[in-house]
Each structure stands twice: as structure tokens, then as C-alpha cells.
py3Dmol code that shows the C-alpha trace and the ligand (Angstrom):
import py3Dmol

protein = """\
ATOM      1  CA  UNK A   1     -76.789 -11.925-110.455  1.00  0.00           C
ATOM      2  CA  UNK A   2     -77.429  -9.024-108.595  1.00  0.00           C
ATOM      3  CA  UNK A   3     -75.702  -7.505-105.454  1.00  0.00           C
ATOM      4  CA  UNK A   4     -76.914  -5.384-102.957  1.00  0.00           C
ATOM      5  CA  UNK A   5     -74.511  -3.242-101.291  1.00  0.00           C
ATOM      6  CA  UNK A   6     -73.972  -0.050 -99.054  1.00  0.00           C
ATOM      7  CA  UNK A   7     -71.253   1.779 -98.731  1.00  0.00           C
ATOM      8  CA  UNK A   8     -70.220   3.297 -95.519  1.00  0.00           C
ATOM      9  CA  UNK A   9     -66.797   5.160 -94.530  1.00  0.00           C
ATOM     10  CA  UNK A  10     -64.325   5.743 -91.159  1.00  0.00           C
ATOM     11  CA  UNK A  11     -62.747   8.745 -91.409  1.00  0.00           C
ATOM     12  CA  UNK A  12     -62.611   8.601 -95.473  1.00  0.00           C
ATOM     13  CA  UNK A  13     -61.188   4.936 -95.301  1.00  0.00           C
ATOM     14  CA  UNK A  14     -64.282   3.430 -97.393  1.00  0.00           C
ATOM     15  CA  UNK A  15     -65.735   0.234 -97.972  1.00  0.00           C
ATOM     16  CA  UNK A  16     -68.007  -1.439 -99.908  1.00  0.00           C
ATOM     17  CA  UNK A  17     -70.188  -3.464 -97.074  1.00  0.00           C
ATOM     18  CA  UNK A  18     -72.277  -7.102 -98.311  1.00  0.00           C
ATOM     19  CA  UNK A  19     -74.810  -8.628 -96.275  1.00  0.00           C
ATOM     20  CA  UNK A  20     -73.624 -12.112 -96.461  1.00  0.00           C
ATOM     21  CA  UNK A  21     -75.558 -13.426 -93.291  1.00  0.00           C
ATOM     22  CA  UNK A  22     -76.969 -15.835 -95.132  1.00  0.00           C
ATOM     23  CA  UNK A  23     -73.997 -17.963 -95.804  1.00  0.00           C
ATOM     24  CA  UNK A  24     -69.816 -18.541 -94.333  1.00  0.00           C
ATOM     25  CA  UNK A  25     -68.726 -18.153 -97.677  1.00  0.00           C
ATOM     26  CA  UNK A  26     -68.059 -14.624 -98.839  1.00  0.00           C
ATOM     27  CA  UNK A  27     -70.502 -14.202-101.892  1.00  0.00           C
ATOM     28  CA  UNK A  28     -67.108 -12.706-104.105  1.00  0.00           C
ATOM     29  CA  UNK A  29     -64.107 -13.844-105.046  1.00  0.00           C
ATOM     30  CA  UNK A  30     -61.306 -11.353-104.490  1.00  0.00           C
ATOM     31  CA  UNK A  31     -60.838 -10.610-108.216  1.00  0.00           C
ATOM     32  CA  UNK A  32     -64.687  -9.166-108.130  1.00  0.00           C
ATOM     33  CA  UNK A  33     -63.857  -7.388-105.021  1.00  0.00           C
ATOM     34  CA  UNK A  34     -60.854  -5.834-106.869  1.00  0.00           C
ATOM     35  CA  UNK A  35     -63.051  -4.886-109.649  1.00  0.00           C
ATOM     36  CA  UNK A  36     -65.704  -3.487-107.311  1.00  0.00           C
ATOM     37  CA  UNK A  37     -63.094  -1.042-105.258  1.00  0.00           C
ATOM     38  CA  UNK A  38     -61.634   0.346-108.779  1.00  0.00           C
ATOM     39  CA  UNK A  39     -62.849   3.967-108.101  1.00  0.00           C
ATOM     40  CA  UNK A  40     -63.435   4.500-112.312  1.00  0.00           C
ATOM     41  CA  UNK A  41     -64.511   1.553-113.525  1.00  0.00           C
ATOM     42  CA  UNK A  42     -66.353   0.340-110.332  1.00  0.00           C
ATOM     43  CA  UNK A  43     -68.513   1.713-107.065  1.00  0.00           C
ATOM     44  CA  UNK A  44     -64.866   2.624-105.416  1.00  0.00           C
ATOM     45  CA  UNK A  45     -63.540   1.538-101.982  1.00  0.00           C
ATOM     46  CA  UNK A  46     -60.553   1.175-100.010  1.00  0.00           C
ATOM     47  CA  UNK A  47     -62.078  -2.866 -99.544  1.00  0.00           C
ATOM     48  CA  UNK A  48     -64.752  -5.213 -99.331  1.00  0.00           C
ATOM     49  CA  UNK A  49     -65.942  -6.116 -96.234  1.00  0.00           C
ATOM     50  CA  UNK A  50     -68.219  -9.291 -95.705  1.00  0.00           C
ATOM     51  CA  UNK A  51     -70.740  -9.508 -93.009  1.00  0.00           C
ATOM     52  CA  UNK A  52     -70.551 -13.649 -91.890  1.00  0.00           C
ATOM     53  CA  UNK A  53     -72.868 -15.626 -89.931  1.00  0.00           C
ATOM     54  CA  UNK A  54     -70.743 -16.006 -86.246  1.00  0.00           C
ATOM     55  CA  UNK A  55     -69.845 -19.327 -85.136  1.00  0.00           C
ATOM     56  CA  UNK A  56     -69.575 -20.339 -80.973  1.00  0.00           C
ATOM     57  CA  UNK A  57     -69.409 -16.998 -79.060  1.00  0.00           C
ATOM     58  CA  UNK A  58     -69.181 -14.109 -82.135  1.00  0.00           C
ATOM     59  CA  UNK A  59     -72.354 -13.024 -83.050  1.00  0.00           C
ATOM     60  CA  UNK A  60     -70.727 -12.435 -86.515  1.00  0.00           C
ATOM     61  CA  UNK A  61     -68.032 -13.103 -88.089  1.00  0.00           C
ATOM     62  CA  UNK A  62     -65.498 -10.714 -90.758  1.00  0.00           C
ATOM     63  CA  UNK A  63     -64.016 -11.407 -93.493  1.00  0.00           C
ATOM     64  CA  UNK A  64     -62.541  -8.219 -96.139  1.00  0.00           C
ATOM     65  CA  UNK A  65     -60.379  -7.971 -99.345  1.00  0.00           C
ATOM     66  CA  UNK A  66     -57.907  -4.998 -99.514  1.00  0.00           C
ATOM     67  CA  UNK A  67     -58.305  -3.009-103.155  1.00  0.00           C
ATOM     68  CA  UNK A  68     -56.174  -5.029-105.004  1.00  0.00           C
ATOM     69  CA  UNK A  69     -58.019  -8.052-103.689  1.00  0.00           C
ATOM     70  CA  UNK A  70     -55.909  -9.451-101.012  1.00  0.00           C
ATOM     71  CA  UNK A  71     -57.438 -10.925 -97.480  1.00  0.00           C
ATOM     72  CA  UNK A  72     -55.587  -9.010 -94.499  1.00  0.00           C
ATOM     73  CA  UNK A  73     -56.500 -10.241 -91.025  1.00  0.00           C
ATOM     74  CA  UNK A  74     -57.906  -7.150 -89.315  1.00  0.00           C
ATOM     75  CA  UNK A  75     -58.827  -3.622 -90.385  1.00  0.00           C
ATOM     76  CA  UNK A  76     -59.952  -1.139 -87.857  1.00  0.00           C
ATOM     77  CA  UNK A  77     -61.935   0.918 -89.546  1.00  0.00           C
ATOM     78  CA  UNK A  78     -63.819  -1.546 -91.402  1.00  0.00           C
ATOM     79  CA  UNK A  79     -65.010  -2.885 -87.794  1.00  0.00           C
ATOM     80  CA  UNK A  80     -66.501  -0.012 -87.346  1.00  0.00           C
ATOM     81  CA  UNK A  81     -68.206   0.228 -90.209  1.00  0.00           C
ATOM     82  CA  UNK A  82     -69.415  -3.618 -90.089  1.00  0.00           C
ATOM     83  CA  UNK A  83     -70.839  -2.849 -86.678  1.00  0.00           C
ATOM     84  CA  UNK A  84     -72.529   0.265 -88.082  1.00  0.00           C
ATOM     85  CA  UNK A  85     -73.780  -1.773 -91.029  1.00  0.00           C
ATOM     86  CA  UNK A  86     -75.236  -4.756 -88.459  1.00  0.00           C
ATOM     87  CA  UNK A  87     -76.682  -2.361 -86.787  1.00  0.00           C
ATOM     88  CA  UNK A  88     -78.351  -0.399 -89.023  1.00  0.00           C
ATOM     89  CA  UNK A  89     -79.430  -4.450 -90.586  1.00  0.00           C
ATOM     90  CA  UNK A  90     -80.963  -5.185 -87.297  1.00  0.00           C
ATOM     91  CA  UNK A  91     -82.352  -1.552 -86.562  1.00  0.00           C
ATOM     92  CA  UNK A  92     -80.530  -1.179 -83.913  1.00  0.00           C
ATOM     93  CA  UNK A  93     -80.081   1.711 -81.866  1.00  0.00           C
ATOM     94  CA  UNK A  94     -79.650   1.153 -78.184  1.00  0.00           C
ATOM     95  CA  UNK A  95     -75.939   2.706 -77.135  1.00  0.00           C
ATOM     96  CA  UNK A  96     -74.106   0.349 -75.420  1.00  0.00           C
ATOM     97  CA  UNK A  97     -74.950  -1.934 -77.738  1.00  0.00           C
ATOM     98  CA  UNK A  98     -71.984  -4.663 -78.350  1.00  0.00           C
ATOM     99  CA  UNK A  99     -70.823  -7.053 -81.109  1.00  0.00           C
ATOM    100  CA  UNK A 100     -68.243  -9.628 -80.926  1.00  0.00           C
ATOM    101  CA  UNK A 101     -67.159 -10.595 -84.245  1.00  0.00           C
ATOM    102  CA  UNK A 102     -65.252 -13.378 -85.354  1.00  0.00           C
ATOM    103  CA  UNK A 103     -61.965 -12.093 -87.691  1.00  0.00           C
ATOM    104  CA  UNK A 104     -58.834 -13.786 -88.908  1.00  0.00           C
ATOM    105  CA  UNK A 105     -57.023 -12.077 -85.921  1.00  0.00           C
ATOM    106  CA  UNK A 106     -59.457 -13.743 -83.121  1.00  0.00           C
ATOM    107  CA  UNK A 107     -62.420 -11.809 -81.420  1.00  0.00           C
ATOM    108  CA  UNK A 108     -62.851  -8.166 -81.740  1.00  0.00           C
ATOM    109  CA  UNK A 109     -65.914  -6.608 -80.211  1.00  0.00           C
ATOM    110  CA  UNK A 110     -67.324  -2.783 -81.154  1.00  0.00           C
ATOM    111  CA  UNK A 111     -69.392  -1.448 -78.791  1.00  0.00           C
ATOM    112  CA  UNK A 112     -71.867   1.549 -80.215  1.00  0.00           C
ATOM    113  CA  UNK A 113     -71.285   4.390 -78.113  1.00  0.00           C
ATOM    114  CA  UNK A 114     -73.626   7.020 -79.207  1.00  0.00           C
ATOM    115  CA  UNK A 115     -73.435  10.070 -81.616  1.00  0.00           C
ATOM    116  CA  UNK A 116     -72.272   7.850 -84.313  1.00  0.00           C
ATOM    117  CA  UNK A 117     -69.390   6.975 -82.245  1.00  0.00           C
ATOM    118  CA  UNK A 118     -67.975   3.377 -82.082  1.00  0.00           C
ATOM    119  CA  UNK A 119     -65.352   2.037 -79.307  1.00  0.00           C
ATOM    120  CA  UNK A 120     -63.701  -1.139 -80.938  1.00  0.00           C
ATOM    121  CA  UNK A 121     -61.782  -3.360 -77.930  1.00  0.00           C
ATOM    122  CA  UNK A 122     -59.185  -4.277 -80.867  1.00  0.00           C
ATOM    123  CA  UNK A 123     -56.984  -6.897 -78.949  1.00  0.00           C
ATOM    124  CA  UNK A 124     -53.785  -7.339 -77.948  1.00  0.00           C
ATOM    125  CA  UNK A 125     -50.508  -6.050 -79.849  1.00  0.00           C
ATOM    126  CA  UNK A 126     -48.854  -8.947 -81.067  1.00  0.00           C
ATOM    127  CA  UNK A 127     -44.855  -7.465 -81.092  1.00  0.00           C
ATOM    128  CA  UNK A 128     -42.246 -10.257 -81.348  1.00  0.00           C
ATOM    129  CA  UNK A 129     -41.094 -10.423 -84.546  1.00  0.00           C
ATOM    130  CA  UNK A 130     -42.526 -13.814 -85.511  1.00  0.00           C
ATOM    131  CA  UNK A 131     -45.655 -12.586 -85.176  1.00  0.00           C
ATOM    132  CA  UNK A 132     -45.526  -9.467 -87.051  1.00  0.00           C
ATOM    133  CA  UNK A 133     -43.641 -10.784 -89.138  1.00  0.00           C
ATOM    134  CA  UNK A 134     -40.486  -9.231 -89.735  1.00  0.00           C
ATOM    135  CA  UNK A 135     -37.680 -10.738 -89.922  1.00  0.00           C
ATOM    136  CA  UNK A 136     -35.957  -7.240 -88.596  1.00  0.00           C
ATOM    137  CA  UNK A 137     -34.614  -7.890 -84.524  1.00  0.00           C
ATOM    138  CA  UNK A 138     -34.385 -11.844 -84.775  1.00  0.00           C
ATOM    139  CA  UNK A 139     -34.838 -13.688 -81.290  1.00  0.00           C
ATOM    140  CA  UNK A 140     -36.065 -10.488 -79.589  1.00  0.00           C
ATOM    141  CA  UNK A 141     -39.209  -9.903 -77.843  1.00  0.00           C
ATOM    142  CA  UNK A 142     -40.524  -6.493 -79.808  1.00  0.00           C
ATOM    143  CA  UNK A 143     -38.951  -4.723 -82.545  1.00  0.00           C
ATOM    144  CA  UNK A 144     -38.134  -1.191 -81.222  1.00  0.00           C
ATOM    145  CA  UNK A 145     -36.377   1.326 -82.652  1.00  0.00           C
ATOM    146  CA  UNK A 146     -34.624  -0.711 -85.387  1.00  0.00           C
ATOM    147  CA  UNK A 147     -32.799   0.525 -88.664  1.00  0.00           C
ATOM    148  CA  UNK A 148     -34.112  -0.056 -92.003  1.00  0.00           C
ATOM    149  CA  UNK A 149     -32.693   1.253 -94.975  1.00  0.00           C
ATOM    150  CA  UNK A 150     -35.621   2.098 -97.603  1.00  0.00           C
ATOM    151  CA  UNK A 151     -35.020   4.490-100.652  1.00  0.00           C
ATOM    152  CA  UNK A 152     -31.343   5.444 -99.610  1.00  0.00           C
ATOM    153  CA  UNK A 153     -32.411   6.514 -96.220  1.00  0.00           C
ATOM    154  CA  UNK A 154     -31.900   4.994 -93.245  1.00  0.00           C
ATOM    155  CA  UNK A 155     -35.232   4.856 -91.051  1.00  0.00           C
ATOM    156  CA  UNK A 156     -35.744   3.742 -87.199  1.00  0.00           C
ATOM    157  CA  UNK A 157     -38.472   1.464 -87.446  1.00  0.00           C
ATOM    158  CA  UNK A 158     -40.994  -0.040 -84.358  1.00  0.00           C
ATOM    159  CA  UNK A 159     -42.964  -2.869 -85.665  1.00  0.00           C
ATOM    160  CA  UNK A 160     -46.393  -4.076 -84.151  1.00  0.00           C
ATOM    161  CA  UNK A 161     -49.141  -6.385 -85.371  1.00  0.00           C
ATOM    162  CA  UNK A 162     -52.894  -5.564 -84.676  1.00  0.00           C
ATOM    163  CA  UNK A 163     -53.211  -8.944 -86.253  1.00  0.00           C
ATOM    164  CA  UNK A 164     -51.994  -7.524 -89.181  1.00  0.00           C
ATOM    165  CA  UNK A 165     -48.334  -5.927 -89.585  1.00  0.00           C
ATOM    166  CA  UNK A 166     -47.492  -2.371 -89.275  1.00  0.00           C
ATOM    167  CA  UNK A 167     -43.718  -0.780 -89.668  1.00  0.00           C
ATOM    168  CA  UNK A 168     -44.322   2.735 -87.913  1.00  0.00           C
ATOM    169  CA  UNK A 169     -41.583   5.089 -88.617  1.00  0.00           C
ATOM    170  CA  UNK A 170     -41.570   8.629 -86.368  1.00  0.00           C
ATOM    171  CA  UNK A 171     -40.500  11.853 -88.473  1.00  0.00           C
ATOM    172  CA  UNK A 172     -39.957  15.700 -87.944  1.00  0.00           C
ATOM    173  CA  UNK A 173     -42.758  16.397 -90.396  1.00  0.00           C
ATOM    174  CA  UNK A 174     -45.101  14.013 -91.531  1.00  0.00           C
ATOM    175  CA  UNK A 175     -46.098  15.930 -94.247  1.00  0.00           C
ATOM    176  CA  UNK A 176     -43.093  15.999 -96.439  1.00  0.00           C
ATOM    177  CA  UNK A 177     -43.116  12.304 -97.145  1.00  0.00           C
ATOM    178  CA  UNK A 178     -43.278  11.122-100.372  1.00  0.00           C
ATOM    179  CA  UNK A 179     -45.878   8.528 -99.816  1.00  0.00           C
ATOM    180  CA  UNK A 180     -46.398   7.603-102.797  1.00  0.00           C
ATOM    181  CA  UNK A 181     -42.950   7.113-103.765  1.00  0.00           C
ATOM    182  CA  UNK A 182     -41.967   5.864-100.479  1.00  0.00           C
ATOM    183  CA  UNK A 183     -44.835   3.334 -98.987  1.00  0.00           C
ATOM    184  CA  UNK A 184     -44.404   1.120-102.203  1.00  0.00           C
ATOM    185  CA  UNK A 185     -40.635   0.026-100.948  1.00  0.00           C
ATOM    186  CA  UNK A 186     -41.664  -0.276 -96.799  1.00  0.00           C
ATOM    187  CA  UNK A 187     -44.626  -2.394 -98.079  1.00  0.00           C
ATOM    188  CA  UNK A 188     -42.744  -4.495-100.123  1.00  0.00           C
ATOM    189  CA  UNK A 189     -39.547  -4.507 -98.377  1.00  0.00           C
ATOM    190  CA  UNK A 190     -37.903  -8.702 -98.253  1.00  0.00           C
ATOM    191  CA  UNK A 191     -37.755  -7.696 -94.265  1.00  0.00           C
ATOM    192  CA  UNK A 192     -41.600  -8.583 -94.305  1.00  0.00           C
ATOM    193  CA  UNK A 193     -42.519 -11.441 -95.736  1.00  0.00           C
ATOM    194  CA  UNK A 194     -46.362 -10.982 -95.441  1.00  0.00           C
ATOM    195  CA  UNK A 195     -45.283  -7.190 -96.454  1.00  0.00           C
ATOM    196  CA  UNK A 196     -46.885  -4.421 -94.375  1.00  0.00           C
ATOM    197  CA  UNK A 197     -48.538  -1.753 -94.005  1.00  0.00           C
ATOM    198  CA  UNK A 198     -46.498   1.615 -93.088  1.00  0.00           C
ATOM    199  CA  UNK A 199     -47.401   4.822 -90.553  1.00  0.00           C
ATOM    200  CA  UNK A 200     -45.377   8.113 -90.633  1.00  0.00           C
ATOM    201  CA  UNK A 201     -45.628   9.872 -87.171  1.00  0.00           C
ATOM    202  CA  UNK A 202     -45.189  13.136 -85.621  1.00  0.00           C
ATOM    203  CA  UNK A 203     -45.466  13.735 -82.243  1.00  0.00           C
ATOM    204  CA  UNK A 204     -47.391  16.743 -81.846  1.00  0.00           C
ATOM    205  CA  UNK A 205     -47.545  16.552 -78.532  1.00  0.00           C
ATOM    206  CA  UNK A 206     -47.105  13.390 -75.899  1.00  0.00           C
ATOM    207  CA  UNK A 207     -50.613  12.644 -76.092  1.00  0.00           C
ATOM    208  CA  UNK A 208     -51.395  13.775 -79.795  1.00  0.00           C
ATOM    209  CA  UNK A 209     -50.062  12.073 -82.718  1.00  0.00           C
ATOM    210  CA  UNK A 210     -50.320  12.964 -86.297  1.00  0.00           C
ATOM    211  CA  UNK A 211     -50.089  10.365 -88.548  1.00  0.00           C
ATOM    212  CA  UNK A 212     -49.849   9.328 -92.484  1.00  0.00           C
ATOM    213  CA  UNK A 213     -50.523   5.897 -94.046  1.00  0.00           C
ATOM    214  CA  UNK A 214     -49.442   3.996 -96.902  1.00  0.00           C
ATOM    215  CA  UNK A 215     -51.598   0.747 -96.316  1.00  0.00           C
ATOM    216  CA  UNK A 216     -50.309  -2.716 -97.559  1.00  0.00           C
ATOM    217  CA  UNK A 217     -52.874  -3.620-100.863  1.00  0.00           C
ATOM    218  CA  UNK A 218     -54.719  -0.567-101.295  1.00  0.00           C
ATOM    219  CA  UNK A 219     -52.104   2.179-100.958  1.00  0.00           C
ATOM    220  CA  UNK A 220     -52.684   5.739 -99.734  1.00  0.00           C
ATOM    221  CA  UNK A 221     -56.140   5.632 -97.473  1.00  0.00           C
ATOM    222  CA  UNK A 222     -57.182   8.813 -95.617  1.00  0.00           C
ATOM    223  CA  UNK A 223     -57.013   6.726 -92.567  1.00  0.00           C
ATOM    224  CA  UNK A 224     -56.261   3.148 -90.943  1.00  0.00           C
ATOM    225  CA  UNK A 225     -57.650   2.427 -87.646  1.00  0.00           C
ATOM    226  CA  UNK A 226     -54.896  -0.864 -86.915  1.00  0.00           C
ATOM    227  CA  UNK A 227     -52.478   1.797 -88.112  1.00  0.00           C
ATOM    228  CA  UNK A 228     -53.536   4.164 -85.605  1.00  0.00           C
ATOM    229  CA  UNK A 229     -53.524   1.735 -82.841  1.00  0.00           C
ATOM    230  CA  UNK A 230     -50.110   0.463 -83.990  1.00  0.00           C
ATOM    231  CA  UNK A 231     -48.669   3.750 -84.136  1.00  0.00           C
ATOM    232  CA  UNK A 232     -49.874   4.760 -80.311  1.00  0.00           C
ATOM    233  CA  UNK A 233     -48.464   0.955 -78.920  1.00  0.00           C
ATOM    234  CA  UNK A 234     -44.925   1.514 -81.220  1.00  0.00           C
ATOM    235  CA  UNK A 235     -44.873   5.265 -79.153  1.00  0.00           C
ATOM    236  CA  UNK A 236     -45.145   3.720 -75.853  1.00  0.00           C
ATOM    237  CA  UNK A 237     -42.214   1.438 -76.871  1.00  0.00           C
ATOM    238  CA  UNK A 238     -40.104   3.786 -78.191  1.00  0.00           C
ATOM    239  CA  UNK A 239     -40.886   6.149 -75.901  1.00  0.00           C
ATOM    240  CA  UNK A 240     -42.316   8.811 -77.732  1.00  0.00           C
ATOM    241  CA  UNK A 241     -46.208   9.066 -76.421  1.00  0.00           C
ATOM    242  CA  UNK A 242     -48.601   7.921 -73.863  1.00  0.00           C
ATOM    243  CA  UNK A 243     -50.841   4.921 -73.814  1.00  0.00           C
ATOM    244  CA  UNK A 244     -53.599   7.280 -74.449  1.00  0.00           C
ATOM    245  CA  UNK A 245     -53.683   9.239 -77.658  1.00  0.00           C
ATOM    246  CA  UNK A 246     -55.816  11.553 -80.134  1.00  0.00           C
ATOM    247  CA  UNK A 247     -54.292  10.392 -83.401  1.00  0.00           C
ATOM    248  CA  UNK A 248     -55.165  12.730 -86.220  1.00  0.00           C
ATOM    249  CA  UNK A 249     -55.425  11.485 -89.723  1.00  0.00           C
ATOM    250  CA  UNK A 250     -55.812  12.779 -92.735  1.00  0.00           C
ATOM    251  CA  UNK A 251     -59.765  11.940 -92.509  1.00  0.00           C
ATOM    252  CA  UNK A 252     -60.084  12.874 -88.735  1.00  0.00           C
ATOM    253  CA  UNK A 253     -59.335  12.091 -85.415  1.00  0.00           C
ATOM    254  CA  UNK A 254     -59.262   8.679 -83.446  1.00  0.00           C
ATOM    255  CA  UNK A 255     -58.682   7.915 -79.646  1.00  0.00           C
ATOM    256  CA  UNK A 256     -56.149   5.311 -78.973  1.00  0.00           C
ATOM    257  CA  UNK A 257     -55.840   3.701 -75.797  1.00  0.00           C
ATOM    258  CA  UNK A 258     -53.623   1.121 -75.342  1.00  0.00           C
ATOM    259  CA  UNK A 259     -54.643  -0.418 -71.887  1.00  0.00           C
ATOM    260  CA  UNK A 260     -51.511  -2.377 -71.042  1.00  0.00           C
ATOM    261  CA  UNK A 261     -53.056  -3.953 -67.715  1.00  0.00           C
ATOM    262  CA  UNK A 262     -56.220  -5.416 -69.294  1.00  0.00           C
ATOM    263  CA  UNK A 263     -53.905  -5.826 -72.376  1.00  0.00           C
ATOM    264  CA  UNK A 264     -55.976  -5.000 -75.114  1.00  0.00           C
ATOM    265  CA  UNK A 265     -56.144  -1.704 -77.248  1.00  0.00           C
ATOM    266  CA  UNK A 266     -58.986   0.162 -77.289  1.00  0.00           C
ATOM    267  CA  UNK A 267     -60.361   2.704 -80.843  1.00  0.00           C
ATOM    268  CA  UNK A 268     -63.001   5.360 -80.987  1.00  0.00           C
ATOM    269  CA  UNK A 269     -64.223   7.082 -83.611  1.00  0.00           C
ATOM    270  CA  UNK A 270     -66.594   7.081 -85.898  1.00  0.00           C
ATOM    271  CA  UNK A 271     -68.652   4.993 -88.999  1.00  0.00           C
ATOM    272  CA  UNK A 272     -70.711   6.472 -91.518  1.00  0.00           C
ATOM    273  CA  UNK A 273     -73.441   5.357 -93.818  1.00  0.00           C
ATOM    274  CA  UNK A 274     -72.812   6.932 -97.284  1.00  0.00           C
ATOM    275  CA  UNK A 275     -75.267   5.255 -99.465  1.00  0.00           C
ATOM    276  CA  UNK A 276     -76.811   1.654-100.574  1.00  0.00           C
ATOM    277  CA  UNK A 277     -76.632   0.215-104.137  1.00  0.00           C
ATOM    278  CA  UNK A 278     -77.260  -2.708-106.336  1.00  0.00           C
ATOM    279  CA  UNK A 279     -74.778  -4.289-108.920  1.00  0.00           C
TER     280      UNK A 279
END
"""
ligand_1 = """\
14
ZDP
O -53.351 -5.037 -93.465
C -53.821 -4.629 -94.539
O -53.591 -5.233 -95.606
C -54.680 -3.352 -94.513
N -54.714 -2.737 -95.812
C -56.053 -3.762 -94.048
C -57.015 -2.608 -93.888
C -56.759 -1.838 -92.609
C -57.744 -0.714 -92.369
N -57.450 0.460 -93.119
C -57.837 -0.341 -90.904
O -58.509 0.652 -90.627
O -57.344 -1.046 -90.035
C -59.086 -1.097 -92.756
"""
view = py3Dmol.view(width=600, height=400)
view.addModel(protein, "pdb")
view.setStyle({"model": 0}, {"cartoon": {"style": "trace"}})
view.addModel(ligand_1, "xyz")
view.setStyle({"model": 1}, {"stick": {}})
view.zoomTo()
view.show()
């Protein structure tokens, strides 16, 4: 069998992208997608990222597999890139164009905002602990500013789900974490039993964040657009930033707003078409 495929990045996080239009079922099963993402002994990608026929009021719908092959809900980035992808499928190009695309964590809908620029309305922050899930803060409604002990060291932790879980942790200098050593034992910590995914931030300034990611099945990623969002709604709560935030990663820049009255989160930034192939 062949596959045709295109590749396309957001900020460096980069996924393999499958026209699967024709059909609900994803045309892979997560151990090809695995295979697929291995960046020597396949095309390379930080996931897989099916575009689905949509179903009652999505046009589309989403499903992706992380690098190692499991399903997380959302992915921020990717959203980006599918919208990019449909709308380079359909040809096109009108700005103000919008999608509303059926995921595991309910309807998301990027809007194409011109210069290559995409403005995701992500949803709402799901932040009691159930939801996350954590079982850090029992019977609380958010999990702010809560201690977790990980590699000796003892952490204050704000957890938020963008449908999928994030453990954001705010440092003096996010650039002498060990990531590598580090993310491993936050993802897998027992305290989440889905796992997670896990943000280092420094506040640059109240309204600029800088932030590192270990992501939950596919490990270091140059950026992670639920991460970002995550990271901005965890600084409200702890106090540390404003609703609306440049958050620089180590691919580039996203703007964060997390619109607390219409209670959604909104993303900007961009998606990229690196090349097409067939497998
Ligand atoms: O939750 C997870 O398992 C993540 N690895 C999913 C991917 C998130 C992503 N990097 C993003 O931008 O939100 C795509």
C-alpha cells in the first residue's frame, strides 16, 4: 500500500499530516505511526495527525498519535497545521477563513488569519483536578501552586488541562533544566494517572513568558501550543502573568490569550508546509 503524506511544522513541533477524508477510521494503527515519526528509520515527526471526515457541526474532525504512538486528546500545534493542511487540500486562501474540527477534547475551531498566521479558539481550561487528572489538591476546584517532589526537589506545581494535562512548573531560569533527565519523572509521576505533559516557565516579563517542554509521548519538542496555553492560564492562577501573553519557545513565539469572560483560550501563530511524500 502506498501513503501519501505531507509534512508540515508549528514552530519546529512537526507532524506527519494524512488525508484521511475519505473515511472515520484513521488509515494507521499507532504502531505504524510510531514507526513513521522515528526520525532514522522513518520520515520523522513529533506525531501523526489524521484529517477525518466531520460529523454534525465540525467540518472535520482530528484524530493524532504522539511519537511513541499514543492518542492524546488535543495538540495545539497540530491544529494549526491540520487547518493549514485542509486548506491548502481545498485551495483555500480567503483570510478569515474558519474550521471547526471535531477532537477528543470537543470543538476547536482555527481561523486563518493571514501571513501564514493561524488563531486557534482552543476552549476552555479544564482545572479541577478530576479533570486534569491529578490526583495532587483532592476536592479542590484548580490545582495552584501545589508541591511535588520530583528528582529530590521539591517543585510548586499549577496543573491545567487543554483537554489534555499539563503540570507547569515556574523557575528562575528555564534554561538550566535538565529536561531530559527531568521531564521523564513529571511525565510519569503516580500523581497523574493519564501522565502529563510538563512546561518550565520564566517570567520574563508580566506579559512575556519563556517557556520549555518535555511533552508526554514524544519527549523534548521545540514547542507545544496546549503547553503554551496551559502555561499562560496556570500564570493567571498563580499570579505570575496576564491573560494575554507572547510565549517564546524554543521554535518561536505564540500569543496566548486566555479570555476568561468568553471563557475560552485563544493561540496564534503560525503552520508551515515543509514538504509532501509517499510511503
Ligand atoms: O498530550 C500529549 O500527549 C501531547 N504530546 C500532545 C501533543 C501536543 C502538541 N505538542 C501541542 O502543540 O499541543 C501537539
Amino acid at each position: 500500500m502506498t501513503l501519501a503524506f505531507t509534512k508540515y511544522h508549528g514552530l519546529g513541533n512537526d507532524f506527519i499530516l494524512i488525508d484521511n477524508r475519505h473515511s472515520p477510521q484513521p488509515c494507521l494503527d499507532p504502531d505504524d505511526a510510531a514507526r513513521l515519526c522515528d526520525r532514522h528509520f522513518g520520515v520523522g515527526a513529533d506525531g501523526v495527525i489524521f484529517a477525518l471526515p466531520g460529523q454534525g457541526e465540525a467540518d472535520y474532525a482530528m484524530r493524532i498519535y504522539n511519537a511513541d504512538g499514543s492518542e492524546p486528546e488535543m495538540c495545539g500545534n497540530g491544529v494549526r497545521c491540520l487547518a493549514q493542511f485542509l486548506a491548502d487540500l481545498e485551495g483555500e486562501t480567503s483570510v478569515g477563513k474558519q474550521y471547526r474540527i471535531h477532537t477528543l477534547a470537543g470543538l476547536i475551531s482555527p481561523r486563518l488569519v493571514g501571513a501564514g498566521q493561524i488563531r486557534v479558539d482552543m476552549g476552555p481550561p479544564y482545572l479541577s483536578p478530576e479533570r486534569i487528572p491529578t490526583t495532587l489538591a483532592p476536592g479542590e476546584d484548580a490545582v495552584v501552586n501545589q508541591t511535588l517532589t520530583v528528582a529530590g526537589k521539591n517543585w510548586l506545581v499549577t496543573c491545567v488541562s487543554m483537554g489534555n494535562p499539563h503540570c507547569v512548573a515556574f523557575v528562575e531560569d528555564a534554561d538550566v533544566v535538565e529536561l531530559s533527565h527531568i521531564g521523564p519523572l513529571f511525565e510519569r509521576h503516580p500523581v497523574f494517572p493519564k501522565k502529563t505533559n510538563v512546561e518550565f516557565i520564566q517570567v520574563l516579563a508580566p506579559d512575556h513568558l519563556k517557556m520549555r517542554v518535555w511533552e508526554r509521548g514524544a519527549g523534548i519538542t521545540l514547542a507545544c501550543g496546549t503547553g503554551a496555553c496551559a502555561a499562560v492560564v496556570a500564570g493567571v492562577l498563580a499570579e505570575r502573568c496576564r491573560p494575554r501573553c507572547r510565549v517564546d519557545l524554543p521554535g518561536g513565539a505564540l500569543e496566548i490569550e486566555w479570555a476568561q469572560a468568553e471563557g475560552t483560550v485563544y493561540m496564534t501563530g503560525p503552520a508551515q508546509r515543509v514538504f509532501t511524500g509517499v510511503h
